[in-house]
N, CA, C and O of each residue as an XYZ file, in Angstrom:
652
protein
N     -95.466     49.571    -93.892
C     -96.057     49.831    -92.675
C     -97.058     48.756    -92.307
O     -97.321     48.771    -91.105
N     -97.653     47.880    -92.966
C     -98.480     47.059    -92.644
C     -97.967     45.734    -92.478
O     -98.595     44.676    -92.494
N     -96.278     46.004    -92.253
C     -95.544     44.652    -91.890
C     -95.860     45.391    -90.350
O     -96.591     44.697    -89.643
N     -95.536     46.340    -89.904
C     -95.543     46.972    -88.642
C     -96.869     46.821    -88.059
O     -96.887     47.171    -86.879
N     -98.172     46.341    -88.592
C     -98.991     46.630    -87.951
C     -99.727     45.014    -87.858
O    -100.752     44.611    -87.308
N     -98.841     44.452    -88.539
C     -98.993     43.078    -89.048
C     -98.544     42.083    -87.633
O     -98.963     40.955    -87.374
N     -97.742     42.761    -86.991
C     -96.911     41.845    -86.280
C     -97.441     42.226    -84.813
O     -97.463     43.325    -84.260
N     -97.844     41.019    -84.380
C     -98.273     41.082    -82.675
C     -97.683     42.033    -81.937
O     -98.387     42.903    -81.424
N     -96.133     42.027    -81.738
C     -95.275     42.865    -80.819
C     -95.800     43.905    -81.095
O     -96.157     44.475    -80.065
N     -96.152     44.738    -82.448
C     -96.174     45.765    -82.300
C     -97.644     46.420    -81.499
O     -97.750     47.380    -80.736
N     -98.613     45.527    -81.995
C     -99.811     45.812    -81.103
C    -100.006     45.881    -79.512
O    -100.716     46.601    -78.809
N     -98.910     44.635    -79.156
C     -98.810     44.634    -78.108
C     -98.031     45.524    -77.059
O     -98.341     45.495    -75.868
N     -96.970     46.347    -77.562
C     -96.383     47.673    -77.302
C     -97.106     49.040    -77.638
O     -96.971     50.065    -76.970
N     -98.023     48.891    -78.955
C     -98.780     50.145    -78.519
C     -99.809     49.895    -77.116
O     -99.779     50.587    -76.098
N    -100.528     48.951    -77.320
C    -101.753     48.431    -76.144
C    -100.720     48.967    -74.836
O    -101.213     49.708    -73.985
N     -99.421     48.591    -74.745
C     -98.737     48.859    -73.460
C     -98.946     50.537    -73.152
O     -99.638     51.254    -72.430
N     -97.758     50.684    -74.311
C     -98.284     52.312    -73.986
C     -99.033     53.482    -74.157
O     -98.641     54.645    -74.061
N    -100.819     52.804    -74.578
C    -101.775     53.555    -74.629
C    -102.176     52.820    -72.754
O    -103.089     53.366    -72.135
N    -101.776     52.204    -72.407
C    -102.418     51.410    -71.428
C    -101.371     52.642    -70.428
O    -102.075     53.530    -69.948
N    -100.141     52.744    -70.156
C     -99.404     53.233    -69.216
C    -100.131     54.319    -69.590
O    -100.860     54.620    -68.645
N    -100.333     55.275    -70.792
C    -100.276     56.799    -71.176
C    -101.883     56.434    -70.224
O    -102.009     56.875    -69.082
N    -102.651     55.859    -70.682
C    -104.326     56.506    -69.974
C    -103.908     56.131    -68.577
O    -104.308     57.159    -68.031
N    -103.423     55.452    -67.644
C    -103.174     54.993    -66.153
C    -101.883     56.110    -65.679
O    -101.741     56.389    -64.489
N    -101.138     56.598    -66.560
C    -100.413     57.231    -65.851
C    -101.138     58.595    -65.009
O    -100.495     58.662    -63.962
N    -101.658     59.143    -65.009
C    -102.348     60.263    -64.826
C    -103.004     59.507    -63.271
O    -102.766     60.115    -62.227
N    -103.684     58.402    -63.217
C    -104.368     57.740    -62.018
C    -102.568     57.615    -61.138
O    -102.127     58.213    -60.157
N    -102.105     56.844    -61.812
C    -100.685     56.490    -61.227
C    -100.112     57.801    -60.745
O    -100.309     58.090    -59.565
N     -99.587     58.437    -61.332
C     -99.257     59.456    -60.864
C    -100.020     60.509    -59.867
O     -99.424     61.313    -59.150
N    -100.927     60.416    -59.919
C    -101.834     60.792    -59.137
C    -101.986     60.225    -57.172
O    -101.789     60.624    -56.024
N    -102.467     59.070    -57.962
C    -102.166     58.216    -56.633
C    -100.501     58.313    -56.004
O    -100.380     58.811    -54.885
N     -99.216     57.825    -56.748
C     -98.106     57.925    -56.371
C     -97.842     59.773    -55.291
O     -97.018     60.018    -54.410
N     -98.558     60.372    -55.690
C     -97.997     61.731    -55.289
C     -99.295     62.111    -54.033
O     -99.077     62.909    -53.121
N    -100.500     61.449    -54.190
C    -100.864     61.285    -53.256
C    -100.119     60.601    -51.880
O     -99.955     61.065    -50.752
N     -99.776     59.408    -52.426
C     -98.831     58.657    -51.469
C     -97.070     59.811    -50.600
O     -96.316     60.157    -49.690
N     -97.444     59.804    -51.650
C     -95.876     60.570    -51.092
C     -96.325     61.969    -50.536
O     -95.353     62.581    -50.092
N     -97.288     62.528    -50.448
C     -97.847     63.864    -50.243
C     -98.168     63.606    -48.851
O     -97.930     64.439    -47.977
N     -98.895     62.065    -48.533
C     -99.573     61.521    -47.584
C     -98.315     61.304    -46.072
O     -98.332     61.659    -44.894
N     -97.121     60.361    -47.151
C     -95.892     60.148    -46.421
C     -94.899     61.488    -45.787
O     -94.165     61.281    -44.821
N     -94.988     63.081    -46.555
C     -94.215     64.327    -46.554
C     -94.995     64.535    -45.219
O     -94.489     64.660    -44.104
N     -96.551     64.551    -45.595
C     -97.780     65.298    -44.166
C     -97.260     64.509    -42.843
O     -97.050     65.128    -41.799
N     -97.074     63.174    -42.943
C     -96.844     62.694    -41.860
C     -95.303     62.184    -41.169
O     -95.067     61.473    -40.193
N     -94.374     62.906    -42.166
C     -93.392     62.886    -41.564
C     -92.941     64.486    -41.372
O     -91.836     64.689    -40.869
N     -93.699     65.527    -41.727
C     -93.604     66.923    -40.949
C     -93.946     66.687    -39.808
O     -93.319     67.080    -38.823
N     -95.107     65.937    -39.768
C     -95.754     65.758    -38.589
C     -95.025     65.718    -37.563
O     -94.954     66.598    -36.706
N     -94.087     64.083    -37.599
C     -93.261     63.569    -36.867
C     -92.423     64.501    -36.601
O     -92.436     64.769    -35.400
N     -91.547     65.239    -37.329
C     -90.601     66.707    -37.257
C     -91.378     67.406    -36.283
O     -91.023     67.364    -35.105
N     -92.235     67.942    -36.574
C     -92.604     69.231    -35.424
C     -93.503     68.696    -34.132
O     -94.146     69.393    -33.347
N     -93.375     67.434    -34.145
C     -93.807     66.488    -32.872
C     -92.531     66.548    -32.070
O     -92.623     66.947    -30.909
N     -91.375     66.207    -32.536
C     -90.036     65.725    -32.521
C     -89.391     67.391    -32.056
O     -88.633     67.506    -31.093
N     -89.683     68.192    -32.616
C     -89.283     69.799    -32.070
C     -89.815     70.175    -31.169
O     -89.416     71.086    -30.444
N     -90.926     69.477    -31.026
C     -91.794     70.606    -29.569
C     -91.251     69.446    -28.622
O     -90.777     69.893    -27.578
N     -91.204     67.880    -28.759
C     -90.759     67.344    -27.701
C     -89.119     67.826    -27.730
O     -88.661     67.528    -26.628
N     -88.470     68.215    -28.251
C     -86.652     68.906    -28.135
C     -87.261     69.868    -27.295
O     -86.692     69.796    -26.206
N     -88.345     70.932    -27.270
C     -88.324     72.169    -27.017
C     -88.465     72.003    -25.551
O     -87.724     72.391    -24.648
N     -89.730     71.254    -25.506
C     -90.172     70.863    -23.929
C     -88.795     69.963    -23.361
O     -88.505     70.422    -22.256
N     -88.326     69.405    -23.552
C     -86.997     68.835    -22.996
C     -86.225     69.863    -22.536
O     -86.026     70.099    -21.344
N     -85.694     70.612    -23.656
C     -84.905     71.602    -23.333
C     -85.450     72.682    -22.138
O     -84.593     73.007    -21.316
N     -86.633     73.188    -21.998
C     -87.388     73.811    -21.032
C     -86.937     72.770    -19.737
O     -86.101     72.961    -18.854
N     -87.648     71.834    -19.936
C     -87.769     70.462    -18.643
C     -85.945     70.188    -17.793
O     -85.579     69.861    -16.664
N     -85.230     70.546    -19.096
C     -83.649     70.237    -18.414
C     -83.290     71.925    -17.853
O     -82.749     72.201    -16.783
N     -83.685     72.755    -18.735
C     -83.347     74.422    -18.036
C     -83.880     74.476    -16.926
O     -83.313     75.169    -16.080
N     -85.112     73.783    -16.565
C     -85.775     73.863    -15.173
C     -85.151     73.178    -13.821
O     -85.105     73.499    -12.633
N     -84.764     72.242    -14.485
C     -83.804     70.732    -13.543
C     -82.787     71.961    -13.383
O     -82.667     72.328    -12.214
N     -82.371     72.351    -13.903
C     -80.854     73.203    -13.724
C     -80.892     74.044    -12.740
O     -79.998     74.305    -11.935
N     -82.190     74.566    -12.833
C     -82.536     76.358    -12.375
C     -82.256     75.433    -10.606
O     -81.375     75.750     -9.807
N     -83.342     74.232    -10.394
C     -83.541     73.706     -9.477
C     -82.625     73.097     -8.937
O     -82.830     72.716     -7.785
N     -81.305     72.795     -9.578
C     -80.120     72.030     -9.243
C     -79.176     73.136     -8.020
O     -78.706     73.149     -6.883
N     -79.362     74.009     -9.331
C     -78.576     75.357     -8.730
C     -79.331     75.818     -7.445
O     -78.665     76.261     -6.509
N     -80.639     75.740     -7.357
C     -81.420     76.142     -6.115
C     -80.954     75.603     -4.624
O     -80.747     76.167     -3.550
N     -80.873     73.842     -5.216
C     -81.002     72.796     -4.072
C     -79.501     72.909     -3.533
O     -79.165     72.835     -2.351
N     -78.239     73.204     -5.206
C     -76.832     73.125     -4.454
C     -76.627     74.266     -3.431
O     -75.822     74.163     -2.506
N     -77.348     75.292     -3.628
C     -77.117     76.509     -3.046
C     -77.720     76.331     -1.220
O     -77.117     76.495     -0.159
N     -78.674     76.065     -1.425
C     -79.763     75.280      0.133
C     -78.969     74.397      0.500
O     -78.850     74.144      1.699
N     -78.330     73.808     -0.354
C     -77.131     72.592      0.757
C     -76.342     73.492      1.497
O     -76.157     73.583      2.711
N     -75.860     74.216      0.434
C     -74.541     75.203      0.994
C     -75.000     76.210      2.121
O     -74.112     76.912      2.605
N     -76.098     76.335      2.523
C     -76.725     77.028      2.877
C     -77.287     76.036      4.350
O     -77.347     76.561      5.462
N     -77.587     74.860      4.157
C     -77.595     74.112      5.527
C     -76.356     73.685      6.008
O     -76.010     73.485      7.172
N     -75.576     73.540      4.704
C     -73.798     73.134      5.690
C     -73.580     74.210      6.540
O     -73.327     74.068      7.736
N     -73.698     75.650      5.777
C     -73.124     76.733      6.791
C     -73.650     76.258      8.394
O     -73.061     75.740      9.343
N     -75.016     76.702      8.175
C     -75.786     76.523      9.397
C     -75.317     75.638     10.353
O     -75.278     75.898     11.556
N     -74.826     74.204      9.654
C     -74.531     73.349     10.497
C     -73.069     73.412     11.160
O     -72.732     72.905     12.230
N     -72.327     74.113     10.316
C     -70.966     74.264     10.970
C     -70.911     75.329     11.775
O     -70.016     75.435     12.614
N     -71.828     76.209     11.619
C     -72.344     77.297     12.614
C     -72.778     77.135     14.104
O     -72.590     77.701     15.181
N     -73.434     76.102     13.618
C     -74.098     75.389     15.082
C     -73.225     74.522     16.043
O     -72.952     74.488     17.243
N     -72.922     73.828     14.882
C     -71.239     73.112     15.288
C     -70.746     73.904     16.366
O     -70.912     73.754     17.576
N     -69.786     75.222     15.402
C     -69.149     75.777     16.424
C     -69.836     76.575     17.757
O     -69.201     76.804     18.786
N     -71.131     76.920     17.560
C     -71.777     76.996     18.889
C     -71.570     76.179     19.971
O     -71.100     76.542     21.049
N     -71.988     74.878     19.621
C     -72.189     73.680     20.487
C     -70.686     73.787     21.273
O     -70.554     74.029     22.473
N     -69.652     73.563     20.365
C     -68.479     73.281     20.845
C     -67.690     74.847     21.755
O     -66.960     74.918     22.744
N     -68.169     75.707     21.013
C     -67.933     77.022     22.284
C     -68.779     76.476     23.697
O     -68.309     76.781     24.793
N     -69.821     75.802     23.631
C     -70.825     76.317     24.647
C     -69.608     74.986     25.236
O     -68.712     75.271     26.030
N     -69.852     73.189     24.528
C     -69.102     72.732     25.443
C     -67.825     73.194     26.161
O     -67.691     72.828     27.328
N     -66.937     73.903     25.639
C     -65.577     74.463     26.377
C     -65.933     75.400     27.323
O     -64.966     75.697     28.026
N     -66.916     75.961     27.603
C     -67.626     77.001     27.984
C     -67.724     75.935     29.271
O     -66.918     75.943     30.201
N     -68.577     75.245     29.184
C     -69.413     73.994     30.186
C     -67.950     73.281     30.562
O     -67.503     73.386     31.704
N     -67.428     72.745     29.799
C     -65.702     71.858     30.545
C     -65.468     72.409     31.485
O     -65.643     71.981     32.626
N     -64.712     74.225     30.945
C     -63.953     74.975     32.081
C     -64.512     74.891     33.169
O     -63.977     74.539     34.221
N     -65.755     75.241     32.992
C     -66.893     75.264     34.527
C     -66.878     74.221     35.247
O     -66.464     74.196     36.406
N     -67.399     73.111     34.525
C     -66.884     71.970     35.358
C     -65.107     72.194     35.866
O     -64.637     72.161     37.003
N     -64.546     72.378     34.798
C     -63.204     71.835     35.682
C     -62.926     72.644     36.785
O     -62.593     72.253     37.904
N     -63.064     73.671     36.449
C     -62.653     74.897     37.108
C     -63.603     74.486     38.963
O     -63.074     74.562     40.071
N     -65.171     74.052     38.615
C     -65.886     73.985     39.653
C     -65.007     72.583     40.832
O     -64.850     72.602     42.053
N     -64.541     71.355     39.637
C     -63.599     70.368     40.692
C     -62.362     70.861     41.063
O     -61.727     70.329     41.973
N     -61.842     72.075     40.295
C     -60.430     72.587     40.950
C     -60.695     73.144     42.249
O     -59.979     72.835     43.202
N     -62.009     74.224     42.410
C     -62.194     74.738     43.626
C     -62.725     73.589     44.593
O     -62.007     73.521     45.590
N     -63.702     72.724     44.598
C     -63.653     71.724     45.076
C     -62.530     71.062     45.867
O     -62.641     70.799     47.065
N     -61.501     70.818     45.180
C     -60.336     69.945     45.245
C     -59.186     70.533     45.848
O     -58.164     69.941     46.197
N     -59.461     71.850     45.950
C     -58.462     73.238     46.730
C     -59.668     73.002     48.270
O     -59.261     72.816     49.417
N     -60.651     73.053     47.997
C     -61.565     73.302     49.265
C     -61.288     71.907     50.315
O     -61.080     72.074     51.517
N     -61.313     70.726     49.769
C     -61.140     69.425     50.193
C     -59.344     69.480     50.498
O     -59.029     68.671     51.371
N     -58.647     69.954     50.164
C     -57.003     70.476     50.366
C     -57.307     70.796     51.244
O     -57.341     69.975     52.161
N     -57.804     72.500     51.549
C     -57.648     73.601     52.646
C     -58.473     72.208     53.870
O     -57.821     72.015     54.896
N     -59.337     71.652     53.763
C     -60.308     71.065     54.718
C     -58.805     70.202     55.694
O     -58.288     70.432     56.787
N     -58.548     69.193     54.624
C     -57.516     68.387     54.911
C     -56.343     69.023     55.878
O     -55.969     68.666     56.995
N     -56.009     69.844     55.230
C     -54.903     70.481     56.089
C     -55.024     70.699     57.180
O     -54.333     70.283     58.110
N     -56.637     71.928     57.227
C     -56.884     72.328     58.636
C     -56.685     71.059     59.705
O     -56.151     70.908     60.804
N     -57.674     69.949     58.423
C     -57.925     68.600     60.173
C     -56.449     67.991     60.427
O     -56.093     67.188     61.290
N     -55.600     68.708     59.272
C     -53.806     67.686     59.742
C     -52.832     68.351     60.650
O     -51.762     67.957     61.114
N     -53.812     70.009     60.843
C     -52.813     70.678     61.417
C     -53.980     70.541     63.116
O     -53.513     70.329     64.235
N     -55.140     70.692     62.871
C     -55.451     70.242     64.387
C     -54.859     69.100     65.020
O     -54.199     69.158     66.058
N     -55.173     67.798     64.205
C     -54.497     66.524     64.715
C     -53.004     66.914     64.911
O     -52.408     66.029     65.524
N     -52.024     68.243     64.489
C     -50.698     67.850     65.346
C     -51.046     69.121     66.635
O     -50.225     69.019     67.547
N     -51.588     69.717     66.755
C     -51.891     70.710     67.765
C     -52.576     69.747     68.985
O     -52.226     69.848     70.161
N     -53.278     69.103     68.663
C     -53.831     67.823     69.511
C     -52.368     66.941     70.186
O     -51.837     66.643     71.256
N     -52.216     66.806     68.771
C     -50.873     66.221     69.744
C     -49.804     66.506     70.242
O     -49.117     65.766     70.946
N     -49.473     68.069     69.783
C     -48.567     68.609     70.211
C     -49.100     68.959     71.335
O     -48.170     68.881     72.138
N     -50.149     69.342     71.958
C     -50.981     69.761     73.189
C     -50.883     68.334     74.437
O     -50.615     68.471     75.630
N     -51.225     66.845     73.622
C     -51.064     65.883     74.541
C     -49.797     65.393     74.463
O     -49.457     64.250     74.770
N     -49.020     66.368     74.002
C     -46.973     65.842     74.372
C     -47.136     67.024     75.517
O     -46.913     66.683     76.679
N     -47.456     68.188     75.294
C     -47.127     69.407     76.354
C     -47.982     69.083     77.631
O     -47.332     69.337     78.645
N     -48.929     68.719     77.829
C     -49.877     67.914     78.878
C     -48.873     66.839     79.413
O     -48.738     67.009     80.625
N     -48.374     66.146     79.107
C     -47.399     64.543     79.398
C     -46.223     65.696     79.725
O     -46.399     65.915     80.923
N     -45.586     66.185     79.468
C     -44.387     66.944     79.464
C     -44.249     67.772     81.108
O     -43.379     67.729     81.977
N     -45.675     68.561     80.985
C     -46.072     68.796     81.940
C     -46.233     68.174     83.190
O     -45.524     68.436     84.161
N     -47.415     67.118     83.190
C     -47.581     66.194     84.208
C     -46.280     65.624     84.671
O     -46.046     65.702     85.877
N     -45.481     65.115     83.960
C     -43.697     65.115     83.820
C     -43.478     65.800     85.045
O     -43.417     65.329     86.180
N     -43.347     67.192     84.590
C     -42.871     68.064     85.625
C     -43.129     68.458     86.968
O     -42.418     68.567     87.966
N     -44.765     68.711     86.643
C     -45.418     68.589     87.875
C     -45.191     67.529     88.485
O     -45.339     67.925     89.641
N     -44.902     66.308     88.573
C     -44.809     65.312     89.366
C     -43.615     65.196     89.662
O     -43.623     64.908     90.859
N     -42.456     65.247     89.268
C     -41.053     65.444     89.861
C     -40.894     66.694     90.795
O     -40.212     66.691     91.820
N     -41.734     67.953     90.232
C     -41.922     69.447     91.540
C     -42.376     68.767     92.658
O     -41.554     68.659     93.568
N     -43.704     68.177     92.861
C     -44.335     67.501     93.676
C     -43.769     66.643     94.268
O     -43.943     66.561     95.484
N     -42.832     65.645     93.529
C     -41.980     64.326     94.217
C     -40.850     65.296     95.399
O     -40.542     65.131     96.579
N     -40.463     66.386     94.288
C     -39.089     66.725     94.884
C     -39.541     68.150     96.477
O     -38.698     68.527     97.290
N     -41.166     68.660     96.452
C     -41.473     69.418     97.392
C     -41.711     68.765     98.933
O     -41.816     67.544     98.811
N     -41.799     69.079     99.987
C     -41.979     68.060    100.875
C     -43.503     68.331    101.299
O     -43.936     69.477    101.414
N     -44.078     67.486    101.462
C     -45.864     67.342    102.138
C     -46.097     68.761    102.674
O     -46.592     69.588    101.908
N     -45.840     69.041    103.692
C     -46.040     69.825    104.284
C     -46.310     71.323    103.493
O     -47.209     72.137    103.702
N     -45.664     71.350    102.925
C     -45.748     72.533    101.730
C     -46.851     72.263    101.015
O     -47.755     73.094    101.090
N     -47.015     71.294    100.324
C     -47.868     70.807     99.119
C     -49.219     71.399     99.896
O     -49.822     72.368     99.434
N     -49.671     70.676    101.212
C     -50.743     71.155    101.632
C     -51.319     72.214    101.923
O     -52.477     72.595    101.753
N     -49.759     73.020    102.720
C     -50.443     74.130    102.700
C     -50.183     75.219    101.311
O     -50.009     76.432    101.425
N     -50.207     74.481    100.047
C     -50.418     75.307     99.087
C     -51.969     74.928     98.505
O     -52.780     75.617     97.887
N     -51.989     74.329     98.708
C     -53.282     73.532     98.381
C     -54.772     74.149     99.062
O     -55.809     74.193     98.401
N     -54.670     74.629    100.547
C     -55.290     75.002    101.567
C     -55.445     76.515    100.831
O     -56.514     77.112    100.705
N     -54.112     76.996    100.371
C     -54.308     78.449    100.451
C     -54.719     78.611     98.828
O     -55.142     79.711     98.474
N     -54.601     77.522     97.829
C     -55.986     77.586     96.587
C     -56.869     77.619     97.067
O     -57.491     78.663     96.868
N     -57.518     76.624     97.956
C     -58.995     76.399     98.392
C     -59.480     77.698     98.864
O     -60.520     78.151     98.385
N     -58.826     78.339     99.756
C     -59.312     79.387    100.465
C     -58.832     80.534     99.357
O     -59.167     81.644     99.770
N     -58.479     80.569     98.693
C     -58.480     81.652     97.977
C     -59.835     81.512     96.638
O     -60.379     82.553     96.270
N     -60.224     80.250     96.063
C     -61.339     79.540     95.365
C     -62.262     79.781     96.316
O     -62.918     79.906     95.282
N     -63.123     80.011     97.394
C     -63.942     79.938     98.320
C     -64.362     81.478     98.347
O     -65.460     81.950     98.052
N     -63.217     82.138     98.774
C     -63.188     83.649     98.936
C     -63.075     84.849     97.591
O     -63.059     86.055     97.839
């Protein structure tokens, strides 16, 4: 045994592991501190990391609630608008007929007008053919009566116009 105690290596392997055996306890100590330190602050990160999932998940259920709100209010101003739509477009057909209907009577009234003035203008002239037709006649009665007559028909208007 005193070759064993004789020889450097061996001193120098106990010195090692009286040296690890008294430091392990600090070492280990510290090491599990470390890692105790690293567990605390990566729970941390975890239930940082869950409440931001949680609030997300809230924050997107809300977007949704509101999606569904806004699609519904669209659907809800389209109606309206195709509602109004078809108002507008009743009221215009409503407003056309009237108009048209108001230039049909118009355009019947400007007819009836026309006519009347096409049927005076032939009464006019059928009146100044029967006037000419006349005078016609009267003047060939007259050519073909002799004087003497004429006057005294003439005499016996006057005196009958007088009296």
């Amino acid at each position: 045994m005193d070759v064993l105690f004789s020889n450097p290596k061996t001193w120098i392997v106990l010195a090692f592991v009286l040296l690890v055996a008294a430091l392990y306890k600090k070492i280990a100590a510290m090491l599990a501190k470390v890692l105790d330190e690293r567990s605390a602050k990566i729970a941390e990160e975890l239930a940082a990391a869950q409440k931001l999932r949680k609030e997300a998940e809230a924050v997107l259920a809300l977007y949704k609630q509101k999606q569904t709100e806004y699609t519904k209010e669209a659907q809800e101003i389209l109606a309206k608008a195709r509602h109004d739509a078809d108002l507008l477009a009743a009221h215009a057909d409503k407003e056309l007929k009237a108009a048209l209907d108001s230039r049909m009577e118009h355009a019947l009234e400007k007819i009836a007008q026309e006519e009347a003035r096409a049927i005076n203008e032939v009464r006019e002239h059928i009146v100044d053919i029967a006037l000419a037709a006349a005078r016609t006649v009267v003047i060939k009665q007259i050519e073909s009566t002799p004087q003497q007559e004429l006057l005294a028909l003439a005499l016996a208007d006057i005196d009958r116009k007088i009296h």
